[in-house]
C-alpha positions in Angstrom: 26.0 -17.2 -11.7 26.3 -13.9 -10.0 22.2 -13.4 -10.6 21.7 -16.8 -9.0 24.0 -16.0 -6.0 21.7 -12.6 -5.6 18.6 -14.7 -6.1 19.6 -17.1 -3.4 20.8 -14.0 -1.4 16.8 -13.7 -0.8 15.5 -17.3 -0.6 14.5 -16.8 3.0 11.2 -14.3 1.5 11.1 -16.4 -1.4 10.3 -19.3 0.9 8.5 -17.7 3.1 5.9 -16.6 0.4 6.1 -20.0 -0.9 4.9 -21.1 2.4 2.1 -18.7 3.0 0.7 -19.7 -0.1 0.4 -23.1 0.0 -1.0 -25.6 -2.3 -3.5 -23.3 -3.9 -4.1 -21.7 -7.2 -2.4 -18.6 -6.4 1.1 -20.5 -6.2 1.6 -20.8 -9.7 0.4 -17.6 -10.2 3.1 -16.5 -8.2 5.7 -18.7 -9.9 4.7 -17.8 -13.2 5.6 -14.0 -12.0 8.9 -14.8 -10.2 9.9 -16.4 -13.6 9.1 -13.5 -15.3 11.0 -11.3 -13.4 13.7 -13.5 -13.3 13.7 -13.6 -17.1 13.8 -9.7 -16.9 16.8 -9.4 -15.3 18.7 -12.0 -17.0 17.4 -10.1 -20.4 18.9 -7.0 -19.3 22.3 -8.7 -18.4 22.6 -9.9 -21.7 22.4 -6.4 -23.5 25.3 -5.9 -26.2 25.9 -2.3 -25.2 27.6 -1.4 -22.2 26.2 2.3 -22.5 22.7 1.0 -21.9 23.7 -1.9 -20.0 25.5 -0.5 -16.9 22.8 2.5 -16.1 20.2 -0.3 -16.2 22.7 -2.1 -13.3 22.7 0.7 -11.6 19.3 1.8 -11.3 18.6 -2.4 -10.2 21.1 -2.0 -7.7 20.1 1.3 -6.0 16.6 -0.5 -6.1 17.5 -3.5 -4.9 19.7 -1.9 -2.3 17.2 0.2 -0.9 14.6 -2.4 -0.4 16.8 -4.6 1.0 17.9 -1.8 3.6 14.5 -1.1 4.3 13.7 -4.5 5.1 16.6 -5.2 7.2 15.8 -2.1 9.3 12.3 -2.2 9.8 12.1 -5.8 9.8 9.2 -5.9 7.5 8.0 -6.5 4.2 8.6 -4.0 1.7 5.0 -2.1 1.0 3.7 0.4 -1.3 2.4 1.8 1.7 6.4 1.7 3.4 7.4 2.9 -0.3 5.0 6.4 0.3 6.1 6.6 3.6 10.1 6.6 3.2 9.2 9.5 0.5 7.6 11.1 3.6 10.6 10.7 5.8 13.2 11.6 3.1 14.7 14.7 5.5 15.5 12.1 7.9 18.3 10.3 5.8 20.9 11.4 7.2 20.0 10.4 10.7 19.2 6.7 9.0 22.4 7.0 7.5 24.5 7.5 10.6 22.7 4.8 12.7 21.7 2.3 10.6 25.0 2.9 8.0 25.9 -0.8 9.2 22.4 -2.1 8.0 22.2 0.2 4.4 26.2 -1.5 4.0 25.1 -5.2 4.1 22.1 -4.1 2.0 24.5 -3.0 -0.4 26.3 -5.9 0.2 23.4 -8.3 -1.0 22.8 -5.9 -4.3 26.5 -6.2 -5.1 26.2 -9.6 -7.1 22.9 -8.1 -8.9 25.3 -5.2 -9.8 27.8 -6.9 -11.2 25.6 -9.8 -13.0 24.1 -7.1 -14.8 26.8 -4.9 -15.6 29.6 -6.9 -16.6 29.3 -7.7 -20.2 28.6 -11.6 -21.1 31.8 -13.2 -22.5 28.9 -16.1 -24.1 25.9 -15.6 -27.0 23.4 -14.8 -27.1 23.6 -10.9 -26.5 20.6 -8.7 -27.9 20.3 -5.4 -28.6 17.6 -3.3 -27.3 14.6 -4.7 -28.7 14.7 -8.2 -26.5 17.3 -6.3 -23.8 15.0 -3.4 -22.5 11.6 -3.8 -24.4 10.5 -7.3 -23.1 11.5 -6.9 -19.4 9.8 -3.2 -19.7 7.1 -4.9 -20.9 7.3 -7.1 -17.6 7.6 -4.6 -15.6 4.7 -2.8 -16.7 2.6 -6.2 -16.5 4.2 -6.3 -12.8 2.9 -2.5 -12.4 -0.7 -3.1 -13.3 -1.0 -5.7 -11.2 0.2 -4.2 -8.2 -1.9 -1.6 -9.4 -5.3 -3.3 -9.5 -4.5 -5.4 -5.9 -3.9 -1.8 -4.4 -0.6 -2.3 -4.6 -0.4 -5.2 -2.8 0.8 -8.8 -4.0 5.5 -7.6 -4.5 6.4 -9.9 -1.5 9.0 -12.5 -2.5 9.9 -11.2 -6.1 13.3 -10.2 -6.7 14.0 -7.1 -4.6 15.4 -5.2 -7.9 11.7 -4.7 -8.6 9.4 -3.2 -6.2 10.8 -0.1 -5.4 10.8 1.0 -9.2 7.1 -0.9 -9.8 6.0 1.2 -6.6 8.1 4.5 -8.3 5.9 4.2 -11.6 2.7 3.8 -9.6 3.7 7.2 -7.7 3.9 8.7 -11.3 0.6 7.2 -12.6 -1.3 8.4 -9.8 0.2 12.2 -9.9 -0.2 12.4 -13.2 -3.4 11.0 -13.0 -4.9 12.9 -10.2 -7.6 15.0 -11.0 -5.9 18.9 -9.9 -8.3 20.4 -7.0 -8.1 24.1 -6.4 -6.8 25.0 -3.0 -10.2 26.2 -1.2 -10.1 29.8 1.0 -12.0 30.0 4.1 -15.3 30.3 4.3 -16.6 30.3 7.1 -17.0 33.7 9.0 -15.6 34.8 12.8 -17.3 36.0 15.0 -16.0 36.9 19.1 -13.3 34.2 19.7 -14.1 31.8 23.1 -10.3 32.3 24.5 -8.9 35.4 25.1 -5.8 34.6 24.4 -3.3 32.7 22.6 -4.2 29.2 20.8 -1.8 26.7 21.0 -2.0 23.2 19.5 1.0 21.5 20.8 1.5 18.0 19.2 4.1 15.8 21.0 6.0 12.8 19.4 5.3 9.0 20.2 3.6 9.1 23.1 2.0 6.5 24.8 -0.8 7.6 26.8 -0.5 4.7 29.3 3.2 5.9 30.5 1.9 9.3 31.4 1.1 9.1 35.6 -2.1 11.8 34.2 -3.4 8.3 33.0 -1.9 5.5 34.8 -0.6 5.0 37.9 2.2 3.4 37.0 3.1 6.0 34.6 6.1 8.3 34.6 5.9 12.6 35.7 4.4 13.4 33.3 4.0 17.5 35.0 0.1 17.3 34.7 -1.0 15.3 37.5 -1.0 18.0 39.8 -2.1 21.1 40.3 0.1 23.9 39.0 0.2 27.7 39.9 -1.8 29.8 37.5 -3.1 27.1 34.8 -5.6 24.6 35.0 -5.2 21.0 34.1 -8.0 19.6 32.1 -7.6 15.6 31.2 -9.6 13.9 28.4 -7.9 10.9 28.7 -7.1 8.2 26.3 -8.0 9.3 22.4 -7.4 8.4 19.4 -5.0 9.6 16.9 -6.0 10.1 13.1 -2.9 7.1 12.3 0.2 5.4 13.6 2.3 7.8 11.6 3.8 11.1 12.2 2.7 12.3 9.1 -0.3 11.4 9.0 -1.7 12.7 12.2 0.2 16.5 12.0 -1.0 16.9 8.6 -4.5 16.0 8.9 -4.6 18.0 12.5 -3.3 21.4 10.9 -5.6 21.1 7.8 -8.9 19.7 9.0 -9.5 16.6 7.9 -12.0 14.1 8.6 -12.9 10.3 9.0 -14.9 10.9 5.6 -12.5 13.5 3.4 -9.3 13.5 5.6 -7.6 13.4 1.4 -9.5 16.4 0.0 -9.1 18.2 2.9 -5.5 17.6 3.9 -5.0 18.4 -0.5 -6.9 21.9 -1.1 -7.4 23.2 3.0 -8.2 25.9 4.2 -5.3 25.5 6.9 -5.6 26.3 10.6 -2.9 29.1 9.8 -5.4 30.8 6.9 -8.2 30.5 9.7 -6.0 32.0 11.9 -4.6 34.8 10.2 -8.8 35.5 8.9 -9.6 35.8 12.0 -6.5 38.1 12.6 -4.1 36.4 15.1 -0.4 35.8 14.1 0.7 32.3 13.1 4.2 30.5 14.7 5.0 27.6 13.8 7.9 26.4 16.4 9.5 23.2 15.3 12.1 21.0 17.1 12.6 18.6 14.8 13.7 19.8 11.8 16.5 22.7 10.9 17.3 25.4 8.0 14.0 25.8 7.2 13.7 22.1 5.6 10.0 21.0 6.1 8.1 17.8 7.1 5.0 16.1 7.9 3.1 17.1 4.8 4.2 20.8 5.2 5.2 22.4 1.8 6.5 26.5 0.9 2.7 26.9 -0.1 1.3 25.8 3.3 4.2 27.4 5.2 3.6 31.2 3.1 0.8 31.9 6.1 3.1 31.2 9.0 4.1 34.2 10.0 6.6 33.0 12.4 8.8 29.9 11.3 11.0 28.6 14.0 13.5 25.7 14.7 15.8 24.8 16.8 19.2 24.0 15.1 21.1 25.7 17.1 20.0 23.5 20.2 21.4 20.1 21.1 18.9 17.6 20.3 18.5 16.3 23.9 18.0 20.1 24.9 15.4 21.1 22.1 12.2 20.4 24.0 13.0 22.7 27.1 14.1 25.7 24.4 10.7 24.9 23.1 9.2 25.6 26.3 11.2 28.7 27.0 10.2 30.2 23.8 6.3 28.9 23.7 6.3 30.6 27.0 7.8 34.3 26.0 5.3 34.4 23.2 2.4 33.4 25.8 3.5 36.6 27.1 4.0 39.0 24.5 0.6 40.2 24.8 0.2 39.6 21.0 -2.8 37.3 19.6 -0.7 33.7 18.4 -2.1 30.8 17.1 1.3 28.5 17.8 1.2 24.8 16.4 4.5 23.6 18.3 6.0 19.8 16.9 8.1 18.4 19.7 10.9 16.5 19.8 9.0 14.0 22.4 10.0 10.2 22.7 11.6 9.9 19.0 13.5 7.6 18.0 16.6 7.0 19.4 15.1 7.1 23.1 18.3 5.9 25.0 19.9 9.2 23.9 17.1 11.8 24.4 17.8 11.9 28.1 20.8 13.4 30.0 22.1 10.3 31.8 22.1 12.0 35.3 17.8 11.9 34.5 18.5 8.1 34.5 15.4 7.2 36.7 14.9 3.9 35.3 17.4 1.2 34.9 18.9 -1.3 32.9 19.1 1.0 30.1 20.5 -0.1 26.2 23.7 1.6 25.5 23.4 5.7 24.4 26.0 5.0 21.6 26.7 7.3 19.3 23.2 8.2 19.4 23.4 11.8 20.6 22.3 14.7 18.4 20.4 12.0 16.5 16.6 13.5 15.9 14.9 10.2 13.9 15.7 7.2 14.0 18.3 4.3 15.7 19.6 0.5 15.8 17.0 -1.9 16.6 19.1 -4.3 17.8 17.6 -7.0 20.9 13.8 -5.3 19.4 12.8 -8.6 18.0 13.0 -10.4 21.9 10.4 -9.6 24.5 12.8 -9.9 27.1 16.1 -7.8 28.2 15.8 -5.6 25.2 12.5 -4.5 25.3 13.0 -4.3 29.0 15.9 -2.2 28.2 14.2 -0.1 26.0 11.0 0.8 27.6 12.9 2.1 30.4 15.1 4.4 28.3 11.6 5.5 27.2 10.6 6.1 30.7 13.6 7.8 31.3 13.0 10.5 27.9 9.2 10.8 28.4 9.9 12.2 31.7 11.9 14.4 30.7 10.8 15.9 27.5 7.1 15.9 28.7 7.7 16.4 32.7 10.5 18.2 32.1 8.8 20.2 29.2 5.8 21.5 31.1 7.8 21.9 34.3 9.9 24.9 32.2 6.8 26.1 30.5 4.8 26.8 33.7 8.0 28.0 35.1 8.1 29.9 32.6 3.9 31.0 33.2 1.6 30.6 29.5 -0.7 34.0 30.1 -4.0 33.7 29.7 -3.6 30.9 26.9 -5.4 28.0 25.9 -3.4 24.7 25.1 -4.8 21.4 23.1 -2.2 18.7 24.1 -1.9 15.8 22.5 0.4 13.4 20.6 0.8 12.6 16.9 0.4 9.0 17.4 1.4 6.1 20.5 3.7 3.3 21.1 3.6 -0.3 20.9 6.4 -1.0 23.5 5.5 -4.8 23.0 4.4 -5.4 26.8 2.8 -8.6 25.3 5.7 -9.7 23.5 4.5 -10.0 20.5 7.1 -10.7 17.3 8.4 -7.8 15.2 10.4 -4.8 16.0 8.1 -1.9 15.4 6.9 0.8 18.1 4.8 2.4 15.5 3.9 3.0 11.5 3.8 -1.4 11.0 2.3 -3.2 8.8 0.2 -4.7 11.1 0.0 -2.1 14.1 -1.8 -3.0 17.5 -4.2 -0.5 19.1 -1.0 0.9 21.7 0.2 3.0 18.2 -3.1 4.6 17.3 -3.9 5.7 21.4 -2.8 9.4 22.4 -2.7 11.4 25.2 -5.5 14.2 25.5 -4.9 17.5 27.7 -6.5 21.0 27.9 -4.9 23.4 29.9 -6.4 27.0 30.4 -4.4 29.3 31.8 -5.6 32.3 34.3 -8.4 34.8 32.2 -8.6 32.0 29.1 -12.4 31.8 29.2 -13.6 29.4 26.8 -15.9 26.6 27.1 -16.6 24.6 30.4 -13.7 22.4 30.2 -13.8 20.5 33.3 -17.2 19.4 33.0 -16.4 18.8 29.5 -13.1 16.7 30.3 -15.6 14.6 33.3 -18.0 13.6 29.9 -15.9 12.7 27.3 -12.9 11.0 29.2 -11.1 8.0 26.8 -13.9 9.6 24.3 -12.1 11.6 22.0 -10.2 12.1 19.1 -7.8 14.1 16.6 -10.9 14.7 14.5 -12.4 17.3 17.7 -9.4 19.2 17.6 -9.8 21.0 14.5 -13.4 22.0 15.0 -12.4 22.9 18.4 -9.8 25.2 17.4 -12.2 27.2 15.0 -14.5 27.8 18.2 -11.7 29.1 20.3 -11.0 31.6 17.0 -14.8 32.6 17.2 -15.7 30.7 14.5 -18.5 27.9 13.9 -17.6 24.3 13.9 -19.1 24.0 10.3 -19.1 20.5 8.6 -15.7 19.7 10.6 -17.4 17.4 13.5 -17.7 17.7 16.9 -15.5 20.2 19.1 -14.0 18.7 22.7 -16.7 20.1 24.1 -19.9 18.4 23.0 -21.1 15.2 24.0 -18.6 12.6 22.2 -19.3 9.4 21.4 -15.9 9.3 18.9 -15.6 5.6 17.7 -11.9 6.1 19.0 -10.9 4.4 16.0 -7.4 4.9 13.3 -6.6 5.0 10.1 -4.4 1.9 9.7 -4.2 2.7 6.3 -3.9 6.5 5.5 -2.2 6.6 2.3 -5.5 4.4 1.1 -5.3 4.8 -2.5 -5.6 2.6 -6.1 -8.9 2.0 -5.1 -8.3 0.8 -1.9 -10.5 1.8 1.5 -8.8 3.3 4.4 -8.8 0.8 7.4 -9.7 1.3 11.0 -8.6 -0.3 14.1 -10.7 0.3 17.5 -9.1 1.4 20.9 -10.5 0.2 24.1 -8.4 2.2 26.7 -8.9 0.0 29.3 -7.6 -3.0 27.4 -4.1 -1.3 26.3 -0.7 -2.4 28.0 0.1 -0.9 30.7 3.9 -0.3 32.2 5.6 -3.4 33.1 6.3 -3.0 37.1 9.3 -5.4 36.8 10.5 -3.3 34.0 12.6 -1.0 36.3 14.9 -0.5 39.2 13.8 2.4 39.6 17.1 4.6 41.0 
């Protein structure tokens, strides 16, 4: 009884899949799995031994539990793809802990019966021992695995949620076990007299959407780069495209050099831009405002971070302060009259927005409630995101309101501040879908099935007095809403002195990007990665009945 009461705990996606499927010959295909699994657990509840029995519960239940959490926070289906990308954002768990602890409760709420079913010893016959108890449903689950396995991991929607998550584990194993080793590759290429004369900065804001910046759209918020500034010039490229809609993604593929073609190789063995850097003898910083005690993210791992020569956070900062101590510092070491390449990861318009904002920069109004939300880097309550009305109303202006002031605010401190005689690549790691349209779901970014708002980014030059470099204002006139992530690499190399090589096209050259991203970077078990086009002209732009404005 207590497996039926979890079962019917998740009739809704058992229904819905039912329902998808239709009269077809895939339905009983589909039954004939759910069966199995169902026979599965009900084998494993009926193992004699409570030493064996009650690990197996657990392990269920933390599965169970943790799809079911992920589903009821996200608000959608429970992926391989979501599985790779919750490994990503494992450092973040204890933000997800304190604002979706409601969420992760009823989760383990709906596990509880599965627990229990499995754990509590039957009081009727038959029992088994571990033959029938463990090596029939392994032997499902294995069958369960290669399947997944040869649909690309695909085909785990509306099977009991105990499942998935340790199907999607065992696939994780098989592939890294698998996987052929590469050898990390050293740079080749040689430098010669570097374009810029001074520092290099790639500075790579968070969740940006280009079309709330006033440098693209009128209706757009300060974004500090719309007007001339004293000693730097401004250099707009427009509307781009990032490599995908996720964080990782885009920052890993942007500091190792990956392309359309072999962003996996690349990404895998390198070289990095800090091993270009440091060959072509500049320092590397690394300034991060995300992350604290030296924990790292994005893809970023003690053998990547060994050529950083300067590693720095900002735990010592409130949150809502972070990006402006980024400023103050990016600009001291503009000025140290020391050669940097500096890759800088903001703090930008993360997750939760309503708290990333002092409330006396409350320029747009109605607002959602700041909550407990301060101090919270990743991460926050989606409640009223599944509405196209007062919630998303809400929450695009609280947007507004933290893109103004940890972009206009950000650049106003840095030129304050004065960069030198440096050359800054602005961008974003990926966009926003603030559902403008109203379209169902409750994702900005990083869904299942994303819109062309969360692979469009912001694209800035500045140069500041003495830079040199290329011609980038005729370059900026050619290739605005023409770019990409995949120019910035290449371009970078040139600014070092060295040749583009096989990387692409710099910023520079006549572009005719396809302005297209990677739905589907984690493309693996024989499955294609999968672009989606951007047409800048066609994105949302901001609602003008949005705010009330103060």
């Amino acid at each position: 009884m207590l497996l039926l009461v979890y079962l019917a705990l998740g009739g809704d996606a058992i229904v819905e899949r039912v329902q998808s499927l239709g009269v077809s010959a895939a339905l009983p295909a589909y039954v004939a799995l759910f069966g199995a699994l169902v026979l599965a657990l009900w084998l494993v509840s009926r193992i004699h031994s409570d030493r064996i029995r009650w690990p197996i519960a657990l392990l269920l239940f933390v599965s169970a539990g943790f799809m079911a959490a992920n589903e009821r926070i996200t608000g959608q289906h429970f992926t391989y793809e979501s599985f790779l990308n919750m490994l990503d954002a494992a450092g973040f768990f204890g933000d997800a802990l304190a604002q979706h602890g409601g969420q992760i409760g009823l989760a383990a709420l709906s596990a509880l019966p599965l627990w229990l079913g499995v754990g509590l010893r039957p009081r009727t016959r038959p029992q088994f021992g571990w033959k029938a108890g463990i090596a029939i449903p392994l032997a499902i689950l294995i069958g369960f695995t290669a399947m997944l396995f040869m649909r690309g991991g695909d085909g785990a929607r509306g099977v009991p949620g105990a499942w998935p998550p340790i199907a999607y584990a065992l696939l994780l194993g098989s592939e890294r076990a698998t996987r052929p080793s590469v050898e990390p590759r050293g740079v080749e290429l040689t430098p010669g007299r570097p374009s810029a004369s001074g520092d290099i900065v790639l500075l790579i804001d968070e969740s940006i959407a280009p079309t709330y910046l006033d440098v693209n759209d009128p209706a757009g918020v300060r974004s500090g780069l719309a007007q001339p500034r004293s000693g730097v010039a401004i250099h707009n490229f427009g509307i781009g495209a990032a490599v995908t809609h996720c964080s990782l993604g885009s920052n890993l593929t942007l500091r190792h050099g990956g392309t359309r073609e072999d962003y996996h190789l690349r990404n895998t063995a390198g070289p990095t831009i800090w091993q270009y850097a440091k060959a072509a003898g500049y320092r590397t910083v690394y300034l991060d405002a995300q992350r604290t005690g030296g924990a790292f993210q994005n893809g970023m791992d003690a053998s990547e971070a060994k050529d950083i020569d300067r590693f720095v956070q900002f735990g010592d900062v409130d949150v809502i302060d972070r990006d402006h101590a980024v400023a103050a510092r990016l600009s001291e070491l503009l000025r140290d009259n020391v050669r940097d390449v500096i890759v800088v990861n903001k703090i930008g318009a993360h997750f939760p927005v309503q708290a990333k904002y002092p409330e006396s920069a409350t320029r747009y109004a109605p607002v959602p409630s700041r909550g407990g939300f301060a101090g919270i880097v990743d991460t926050a309550s989606r409640e009223g995101f599944d509405d196209s009305g007062k919630g998303w109303r809400r929450y695009r202006n609280a947007y507004r309101n933290t893109v103004e002031w940890n972009v206009g605010g950000f650049f106003d401190r840095l030129f304050a501040g004065g960069v030198g005689n440096a050359t800054i690549l602005y961008t974003a790691d990926h966009g926003q879908d603030l559902n403008e349209v109203g379209r169902p779901g409750a994702s900005t970014h990083c869904s299942g099935s994303p819109t062309p708002a969360e692979g469009a980014v912001p694209i800035v030059v500045l140069a500041g007095e003495g830079a040199g470099g290329p011609d980038w204002g005729g370059a900026a006139s050619a290739n605005a809403n023409r770019a990409s992530h995949y120019q910035f690499f290449p371009t970078l190399l040139g600014l070092m002195g060295y040749p583009a090589g096989d990387y692409g096209a710099t910023l520079t050259m006549p572009l005719d990007d396809e302005m297209r991203f990677n739905t589907r970077f984690n493309a693996r078990l024989g499955r294609l990665p999968q672009w989606l086009a951007i047409y800048p002209d066609e994105l949302p732009r901001p609602p003008a009945t949005d705010s009330e404005t103060r």
